[in-house]
LUMKOL-130242 format. One record per residue (C-alpha): x, y, z; residue in one letter. Coordinates in steps of 0.1 Angstrom, whole numbers, padded with zeros to 4 digits, always signed. Layout:
XYZa/...
This chain:
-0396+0118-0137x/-0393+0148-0115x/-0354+0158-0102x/-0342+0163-0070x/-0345+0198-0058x/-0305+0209-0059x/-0285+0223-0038x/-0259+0250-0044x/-0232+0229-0067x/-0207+0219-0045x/-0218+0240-0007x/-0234+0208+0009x/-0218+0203+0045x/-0215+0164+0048x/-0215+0165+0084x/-0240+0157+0107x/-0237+0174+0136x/-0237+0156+0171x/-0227+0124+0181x/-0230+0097+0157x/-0227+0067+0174x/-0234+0051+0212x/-0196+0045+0221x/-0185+0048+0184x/-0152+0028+0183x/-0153+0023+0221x/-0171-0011+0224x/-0152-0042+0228x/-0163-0070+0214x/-0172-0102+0234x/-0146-0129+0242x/-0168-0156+0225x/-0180-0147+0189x/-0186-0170+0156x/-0156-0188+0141x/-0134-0174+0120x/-0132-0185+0084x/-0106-0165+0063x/-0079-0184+0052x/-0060-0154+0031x/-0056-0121+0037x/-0076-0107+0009x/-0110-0123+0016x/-0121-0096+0044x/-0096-0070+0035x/-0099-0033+0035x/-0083-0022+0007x/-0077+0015-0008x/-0074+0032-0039x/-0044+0052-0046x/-0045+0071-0076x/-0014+0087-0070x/-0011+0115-0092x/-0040+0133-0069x/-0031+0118-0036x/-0003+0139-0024x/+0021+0163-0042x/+0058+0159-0028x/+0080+0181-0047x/+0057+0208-0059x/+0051+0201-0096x/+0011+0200-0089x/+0017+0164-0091x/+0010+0132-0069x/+0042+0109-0065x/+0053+0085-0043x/+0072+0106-0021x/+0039+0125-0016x/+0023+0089-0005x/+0048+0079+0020x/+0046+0107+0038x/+0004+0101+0043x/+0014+0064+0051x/+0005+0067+0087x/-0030+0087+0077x/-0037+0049+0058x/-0027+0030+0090x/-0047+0053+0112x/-0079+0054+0089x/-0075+0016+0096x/-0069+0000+0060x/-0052-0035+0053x/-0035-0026+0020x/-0032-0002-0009x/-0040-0009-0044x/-0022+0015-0069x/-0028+0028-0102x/-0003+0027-0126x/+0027+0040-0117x/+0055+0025-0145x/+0069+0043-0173x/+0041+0063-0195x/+0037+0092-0220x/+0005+0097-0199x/-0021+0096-0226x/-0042+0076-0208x/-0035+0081-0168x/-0007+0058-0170x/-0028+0033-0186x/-0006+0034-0219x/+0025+0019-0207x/+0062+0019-0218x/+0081-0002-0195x/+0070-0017-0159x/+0106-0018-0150x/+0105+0017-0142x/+0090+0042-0124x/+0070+0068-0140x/+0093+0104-0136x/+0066+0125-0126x/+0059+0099-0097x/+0097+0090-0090x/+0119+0065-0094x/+0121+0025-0088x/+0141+0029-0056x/+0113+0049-0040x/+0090+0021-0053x/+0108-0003-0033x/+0110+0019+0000x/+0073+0027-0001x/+0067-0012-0004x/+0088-0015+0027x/+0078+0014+0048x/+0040+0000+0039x/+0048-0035+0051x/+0066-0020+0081x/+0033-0006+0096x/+0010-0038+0084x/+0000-0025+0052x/+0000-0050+0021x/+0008-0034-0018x/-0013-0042-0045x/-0003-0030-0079x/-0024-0027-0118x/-0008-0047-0142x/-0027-0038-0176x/-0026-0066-0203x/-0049-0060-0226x/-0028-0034-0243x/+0004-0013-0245x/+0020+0017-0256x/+0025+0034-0289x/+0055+0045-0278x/+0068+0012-0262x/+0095-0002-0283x/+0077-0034-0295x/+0051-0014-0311x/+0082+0010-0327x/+0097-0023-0340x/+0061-0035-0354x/+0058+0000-0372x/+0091-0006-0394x/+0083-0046-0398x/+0066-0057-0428x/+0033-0074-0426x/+0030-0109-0415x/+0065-0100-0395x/+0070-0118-0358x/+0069-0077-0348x/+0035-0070-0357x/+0023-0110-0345x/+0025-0096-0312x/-0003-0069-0316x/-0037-0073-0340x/-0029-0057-0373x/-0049-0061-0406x/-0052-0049-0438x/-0081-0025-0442x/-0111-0034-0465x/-0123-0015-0494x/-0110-0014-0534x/-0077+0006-0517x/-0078-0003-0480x/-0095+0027-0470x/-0120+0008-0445x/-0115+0000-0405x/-0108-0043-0408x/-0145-0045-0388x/-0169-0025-0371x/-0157-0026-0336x/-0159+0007-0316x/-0135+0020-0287x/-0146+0018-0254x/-0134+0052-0255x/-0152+0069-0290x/-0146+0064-0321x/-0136+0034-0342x/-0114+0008-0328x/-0090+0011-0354x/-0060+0034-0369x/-0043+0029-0399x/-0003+0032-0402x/+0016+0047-0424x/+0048+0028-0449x/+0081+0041-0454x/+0075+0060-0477x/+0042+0078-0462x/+0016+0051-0480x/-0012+0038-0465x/-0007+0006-0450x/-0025-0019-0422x/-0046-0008-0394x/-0038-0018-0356x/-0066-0026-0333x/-0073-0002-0301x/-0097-0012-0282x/-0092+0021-0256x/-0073+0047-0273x/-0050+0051-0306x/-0020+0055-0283x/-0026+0017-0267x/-0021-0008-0286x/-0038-0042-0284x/-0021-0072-0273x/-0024-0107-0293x/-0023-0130-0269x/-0022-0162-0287x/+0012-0150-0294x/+0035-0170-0271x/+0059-0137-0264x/+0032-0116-0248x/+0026-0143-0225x/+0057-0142-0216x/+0065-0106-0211x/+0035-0110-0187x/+0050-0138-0168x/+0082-0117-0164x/+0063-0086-0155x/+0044-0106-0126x/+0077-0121-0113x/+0098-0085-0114x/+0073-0066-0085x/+0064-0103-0068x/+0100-0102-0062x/+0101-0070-0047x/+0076-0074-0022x/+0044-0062-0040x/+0014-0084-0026x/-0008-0087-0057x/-0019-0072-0089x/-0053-0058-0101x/-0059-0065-0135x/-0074-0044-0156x/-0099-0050-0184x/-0096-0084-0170x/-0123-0106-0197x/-0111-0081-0226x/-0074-0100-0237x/-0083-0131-0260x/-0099-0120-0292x/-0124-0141-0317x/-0088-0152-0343x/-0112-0142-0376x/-0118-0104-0363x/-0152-0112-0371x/-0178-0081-0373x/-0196-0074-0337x/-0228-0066-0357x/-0223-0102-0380x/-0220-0122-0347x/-0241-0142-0326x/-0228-0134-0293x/-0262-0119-0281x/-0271-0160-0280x/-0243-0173-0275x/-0222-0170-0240x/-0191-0165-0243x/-0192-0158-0283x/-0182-0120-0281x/-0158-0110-0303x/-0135-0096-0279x/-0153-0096-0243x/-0151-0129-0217x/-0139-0153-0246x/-0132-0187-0235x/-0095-0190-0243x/-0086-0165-0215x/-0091-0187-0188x/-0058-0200-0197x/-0042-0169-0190x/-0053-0167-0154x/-0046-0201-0145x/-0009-0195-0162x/-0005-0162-0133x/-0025-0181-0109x/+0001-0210-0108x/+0026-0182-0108x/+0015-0164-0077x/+0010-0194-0058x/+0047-0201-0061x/+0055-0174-0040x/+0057-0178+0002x/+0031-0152+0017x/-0006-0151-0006x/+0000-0133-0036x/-0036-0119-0045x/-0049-0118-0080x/-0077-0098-0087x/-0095-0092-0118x/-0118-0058-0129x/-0144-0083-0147x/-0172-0064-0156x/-0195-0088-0162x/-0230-0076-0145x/-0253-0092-0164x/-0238-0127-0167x/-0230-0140-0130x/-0224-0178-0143x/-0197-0162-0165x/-0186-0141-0142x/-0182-0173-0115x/-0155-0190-0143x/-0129-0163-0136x/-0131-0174-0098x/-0129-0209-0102x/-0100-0228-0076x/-0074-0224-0102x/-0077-0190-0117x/-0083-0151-0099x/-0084-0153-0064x/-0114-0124-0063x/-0130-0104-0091x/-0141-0071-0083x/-0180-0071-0079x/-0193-0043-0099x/-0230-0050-0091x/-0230-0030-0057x/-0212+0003-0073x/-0241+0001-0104x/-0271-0007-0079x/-0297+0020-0074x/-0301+0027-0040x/-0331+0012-0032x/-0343-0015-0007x/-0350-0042-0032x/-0323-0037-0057x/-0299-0038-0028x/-0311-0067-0017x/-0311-0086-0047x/-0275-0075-0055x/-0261-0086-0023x/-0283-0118-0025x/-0271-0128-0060x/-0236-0120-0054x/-0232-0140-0019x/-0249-0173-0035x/-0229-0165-0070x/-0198-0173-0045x/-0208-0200-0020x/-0205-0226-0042x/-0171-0218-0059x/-0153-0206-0024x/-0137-0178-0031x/-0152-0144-0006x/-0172-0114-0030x/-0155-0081-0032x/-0175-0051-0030x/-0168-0015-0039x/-0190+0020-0044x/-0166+0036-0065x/-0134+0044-0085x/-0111+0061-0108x/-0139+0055-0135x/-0169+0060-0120x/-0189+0095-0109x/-0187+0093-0070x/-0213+0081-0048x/-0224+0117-0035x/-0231+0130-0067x/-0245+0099-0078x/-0270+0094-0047x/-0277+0126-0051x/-0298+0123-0086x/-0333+0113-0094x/-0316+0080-0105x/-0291+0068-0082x/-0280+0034-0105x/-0246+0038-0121x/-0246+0042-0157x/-0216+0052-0189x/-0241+0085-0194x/-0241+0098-0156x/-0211+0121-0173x/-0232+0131-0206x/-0263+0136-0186x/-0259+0169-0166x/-0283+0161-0142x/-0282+0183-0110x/-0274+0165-0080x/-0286+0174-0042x/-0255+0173-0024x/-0266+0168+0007x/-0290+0136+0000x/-0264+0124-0018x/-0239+0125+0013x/-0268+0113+0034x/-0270+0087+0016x/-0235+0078+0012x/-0229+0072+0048x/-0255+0045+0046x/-0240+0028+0018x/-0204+0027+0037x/-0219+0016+0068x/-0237-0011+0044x/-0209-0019+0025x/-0187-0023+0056x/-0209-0046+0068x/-0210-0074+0041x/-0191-0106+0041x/-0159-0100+0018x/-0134-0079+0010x/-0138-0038+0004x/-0124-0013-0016x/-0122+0023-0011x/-0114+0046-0035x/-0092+0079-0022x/-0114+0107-0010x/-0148+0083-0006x/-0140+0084+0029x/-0145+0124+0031x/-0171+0126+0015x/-0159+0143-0019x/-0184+0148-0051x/-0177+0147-0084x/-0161+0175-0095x/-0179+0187-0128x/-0175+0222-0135x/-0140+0217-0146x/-0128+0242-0172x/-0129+0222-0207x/-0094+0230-0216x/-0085+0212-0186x/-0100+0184-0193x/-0073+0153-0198x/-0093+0121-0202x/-0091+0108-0238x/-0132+0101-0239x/-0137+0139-0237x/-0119+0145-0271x/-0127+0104-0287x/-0164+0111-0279x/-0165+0147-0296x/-0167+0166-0266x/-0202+0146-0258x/-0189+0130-0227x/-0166+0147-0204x/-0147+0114-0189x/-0130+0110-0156x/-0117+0138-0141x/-0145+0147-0120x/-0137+0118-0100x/-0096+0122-0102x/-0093+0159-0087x/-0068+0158-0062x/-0076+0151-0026x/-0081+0179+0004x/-0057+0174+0029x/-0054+0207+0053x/-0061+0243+0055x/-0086+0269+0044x/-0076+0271+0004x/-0061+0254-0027x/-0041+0235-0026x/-0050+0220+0002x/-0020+0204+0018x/-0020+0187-0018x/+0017+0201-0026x/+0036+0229-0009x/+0018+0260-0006x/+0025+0282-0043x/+0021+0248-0062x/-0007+0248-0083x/-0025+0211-0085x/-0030+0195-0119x/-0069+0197-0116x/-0086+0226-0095x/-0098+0216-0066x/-0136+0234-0052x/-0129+0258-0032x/-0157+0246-0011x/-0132+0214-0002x/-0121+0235+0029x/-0145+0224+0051x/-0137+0185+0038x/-0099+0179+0046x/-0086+0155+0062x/-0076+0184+0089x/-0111+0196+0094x/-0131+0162+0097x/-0105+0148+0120x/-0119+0174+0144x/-0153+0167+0136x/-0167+0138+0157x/-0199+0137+0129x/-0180+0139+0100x/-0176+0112+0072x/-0138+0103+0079x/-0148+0099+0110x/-0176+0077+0103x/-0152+0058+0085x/-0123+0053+0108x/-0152+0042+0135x/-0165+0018+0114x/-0130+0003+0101x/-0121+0003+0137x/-0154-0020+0146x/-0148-0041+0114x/-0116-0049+0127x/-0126-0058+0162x/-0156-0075+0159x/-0154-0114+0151x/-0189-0111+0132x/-0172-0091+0104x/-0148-0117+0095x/-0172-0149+0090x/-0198-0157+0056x/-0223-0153+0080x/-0255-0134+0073x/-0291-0139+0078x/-0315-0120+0065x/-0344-0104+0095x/-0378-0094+0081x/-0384-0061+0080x/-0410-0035+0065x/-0410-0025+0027x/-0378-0001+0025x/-0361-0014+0049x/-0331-0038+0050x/-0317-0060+0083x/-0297-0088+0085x/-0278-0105+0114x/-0236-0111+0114x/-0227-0136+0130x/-0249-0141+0163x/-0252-0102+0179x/-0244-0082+0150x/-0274-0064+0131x/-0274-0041+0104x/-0303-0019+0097x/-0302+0003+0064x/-0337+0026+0063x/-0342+0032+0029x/-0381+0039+0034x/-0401+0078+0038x/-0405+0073+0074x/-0381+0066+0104x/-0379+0036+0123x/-0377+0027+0157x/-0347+0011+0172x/-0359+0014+0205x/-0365-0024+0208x/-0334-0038+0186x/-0304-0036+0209x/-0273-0011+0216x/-0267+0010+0186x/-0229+0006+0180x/-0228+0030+0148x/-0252+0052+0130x/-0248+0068+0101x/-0270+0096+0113x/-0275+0104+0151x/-0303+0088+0159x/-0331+0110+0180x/-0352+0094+0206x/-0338+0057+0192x/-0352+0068+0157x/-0332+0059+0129x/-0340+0084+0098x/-0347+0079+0065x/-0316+0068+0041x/-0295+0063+0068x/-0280+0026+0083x/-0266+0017+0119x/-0248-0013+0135x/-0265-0028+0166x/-0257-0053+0194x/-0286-0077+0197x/-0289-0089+0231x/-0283-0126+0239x/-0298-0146+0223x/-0325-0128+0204x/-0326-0130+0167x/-0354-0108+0155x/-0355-0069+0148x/-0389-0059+0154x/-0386-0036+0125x/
């Protein structure tokens, strides 16, 4: 299959120049719209990615902290989000991001300390915005003291009962328990050494050897949990993300993945969506519904290719939402659009609870990179690949799929820097490379990074308005990023934060956007329009010619000025239908 023709890495302008919209963030919305439905705060929420060690540099290490986030507070409320979801922040030898934790009683030092934890939560919920933090259960830390204490204890002890350890196979031992792999490279196992420097059991790791799996059959770990939930529901903090959400209960035997029938058998994966962790949820779910004000419990379930699974984490006593995964792995493409967003709405109807959807993340390559390749579908080898990306399709592109996105029934989350328009950054030097898949995978696949380089804020170079000016960030940032910080786009009226404050602002305002409602229009191949609530439509032209809107009503928003009332190719806009007209004549 032939490749894009590329652009210079990294020079793309993501602007469009002109206006964008007819009255972008100007139009009032009607007295009389549909009926409101949500219930919880969550369900049609805007919520935002903070990955705080590239969000904003406070003292000058070439860090992110939280004193760094609470001075961009206001940028959140302005941009028009309803809550912040944060990566780790707790105690952490940092081997995995934060991911490897010590201790969620405290604060991380290179992000602060637990008192500025508490006044971020309350400067947050002083201008409207709602906390949600990761808890991370399927593993630890090596450095956490349970796991020092389960190093020193014998085998069989309670000490190692609380993590997976097994003697290895072999005549001496010398083999991995089973065959499992680490998400990350490499074998899922590590053997320890005795007292005396002799061989003795490996420890499962189902990430990397520095985090520790959890056994949670063992009646402590639950616990711990249950504490963990209570300490930050107590101060204030309005949910948790949950990592690796389907991965906590294994099969008790260890069995071999390769020996198993889990291809025919749902739910008979070793270690993936087994049944027993249902109980879990409903444990926290019972938890968080004993606290006054909607405590939100939402689980990273990546389930895509079993949606009836999938549904079981949502049911009415367990997760309130899962994240919906299918939307951030979709090629961008009429059809595969459609389906996803058809599956995933009727996958929910029937158990209540509203979808979530999201582009991208801390883990994935982002969207203007991605929809700037010959195949535009998320996959694990996007970072092996190489492929070139054209820039400015892929920023095209990406202003539809916000505008789409936006416009769905549910919840949304944004990951920091999506809403200027940022690309993966993959032309970091290798010995800055930090992500423990670049050194687990042998140097095949060069993890996250790309997609964790910290965030643009002001002036003409590095850092950026990241940390004072002399501090040098912890990843380089392009610098071709001086024409996409905050600064600069705020005074561009065509540029992608601005697209995205204009449609947050309508999303907020407009009854349509907070109802189930959505009715699909017919439309020509490559293109996709559907009606919210009764005057709402949304037109996303993913076909080689454009399209005339001429006919369709007042164009609210466009993700591309639209010339002569044509709407160009792989580019979306939000109309007003007038009264009481329900087609698109598209």
């Amino acid at each position: 299959m032939p490749k894009h023709v590329a652009g210079k890495r990294g020079t793309a302008r993501r602007r469009m120049s002109g206006p964008v919209a007819s009255g972008a963030g100007t139009t009032k919305p009607k007295e009389k719209g549909p009926a409101v439905e949500r219930e919880s705060w969550w369900e049609t929420a805007v919520i935002y990615q903070v990955y705080v060690r590239s969000f904003t540099d406070g003292d000058g290490d070439g860090i992110g902290d939280l004193a760094g986030v609470r001075s961009r507070l206001g940028y959140l409320r302005e941009l028009g989000v309803d809550a912040i979801w944060f990566n780790p922040w707790y105690l952490s030898p940092m081997a995995d991001g934060g991911y490897d934790i010590v201790d969620y009683h405290e604060i991380e030092p290179l992000f602060g300390s637990i008192e500025q934890a508490e006044q971020l939560i309350a400067e947050a919920h002083a201008l409207g915005i709602r906390i949600v933090l990761d808890v991370v259960p399927n593993h630890g830390s090596d450095q956490e003291p349970w796991f020092g204490d389960a190093l020193t204890s014998p085998s069989g002890s309670p000490e190692r009962a609380r993590y997976h350890f097994r003697p290895g196979r072999g005549a001496n031992g010398e083999l991995a328990p089973n065959d499992w792999e680490s998400i990350f490279g490499g074998p899922a196992w590590t053997r320890t050494n005795g007292p005396e420097g002799q061989p003795g059991e490996w420890y499962l790791h189902l990430f990397a050897p520095e985090q520790p799996d959890y056994n949670w059959d063992n009646p402590e770990v639950r616990a711990h949990f249950d504490e963990v939930l209570r300490f930050w529901f107590d101060r204030g903090v309005d949910g948790f993300r949950i990592d690796s959400a389907a991965l906590l209960v294994k099969e008790p035997r260890l069995v071999d993945l390769g020996a198993s029938d889990w291809t025919r058998s749902p739910g008979g994966h070793p270690f993936v969506d087994r049944d027993g962790i249902h109980d879990v949820y409903r444990q926290w779910r019972r938890l968080a519904d004993s606290y006054t004000g909607k405590r939100l419990l939402v689980g990273e379930v990546w389930l895509p290719e079993q949606p009836d699974r999938f549904a079981r984490y949502l049911r009415p006593d367990e997760l309130h939402a899962a994240f919906n995964f299918s939307l951030l792995g979709c090629a961008f493409e009429a059809t595969a659009l459609r389906e996803v967003i058809e599956t995933t709405l009727d996958s929910h109807v029937a158990l209540g609870p509203w979808p979530t959807w999201v582009l991208s993340n801390h883990d994935v390559v982002r969207p203007v990179t991605r929809y700037g390749r010959c195949g535009t579908a998320f996959s694990m080898d996007d970072r092996r690949i190489g492929e070139a990306s054209d820039l400015e399709l892929g920023a095209r592109r990406a202003r539809a799929a916000a505008l789409l996105t936006l416009s769905l029934p549910g919840a949304v989350y944004i990951y920091q820097g999506e809403e200027l328009g940022l690309w993966e950054v993959e032309e970091l030097p290798d010995e800055l490379l930090e992500d423990p898949i670049w050194r687990r995978s042998g140097h095949t696949d060069r993890g996250r990074d790309g997609c964790r380089v910290p965030i643009p804020w002001t002036g003409q170079e590095a850092p950026f308005g990241f940390g004072p000016d002399g501090s040098t960030p912890w990843l380089p940032q392009p610098a071709q990023w001086k024409d996409f910080t905050v600064e600069a786009e705020s005074a561009d009226a065509g540029s992608m934060l601005e697209l995205y404050r204009a449609a947050l602002r309508l999303r907020r305002l407009e009854p349509a956007f907070r109802t189930r409602e959505l009715r699909w229009l017919p439309a020509r191949d490559g293109v996709l329009v559907y009606c919210r609530g009764t005057d709402l439509l949304v037109v996303a032209n993913l076909s080689d010619q454009p399209i005339d809107l001429s006919r369709s009503g007042e164009v609210l928003l466009s993700s591309a000025p639209t010339q002569e009332a044509k709407l160009p190719v792989d580019c979306a806009a939000w109309l007003r239908l007038p009264a009481g007209r329900l087609r698109s004549d598209l």
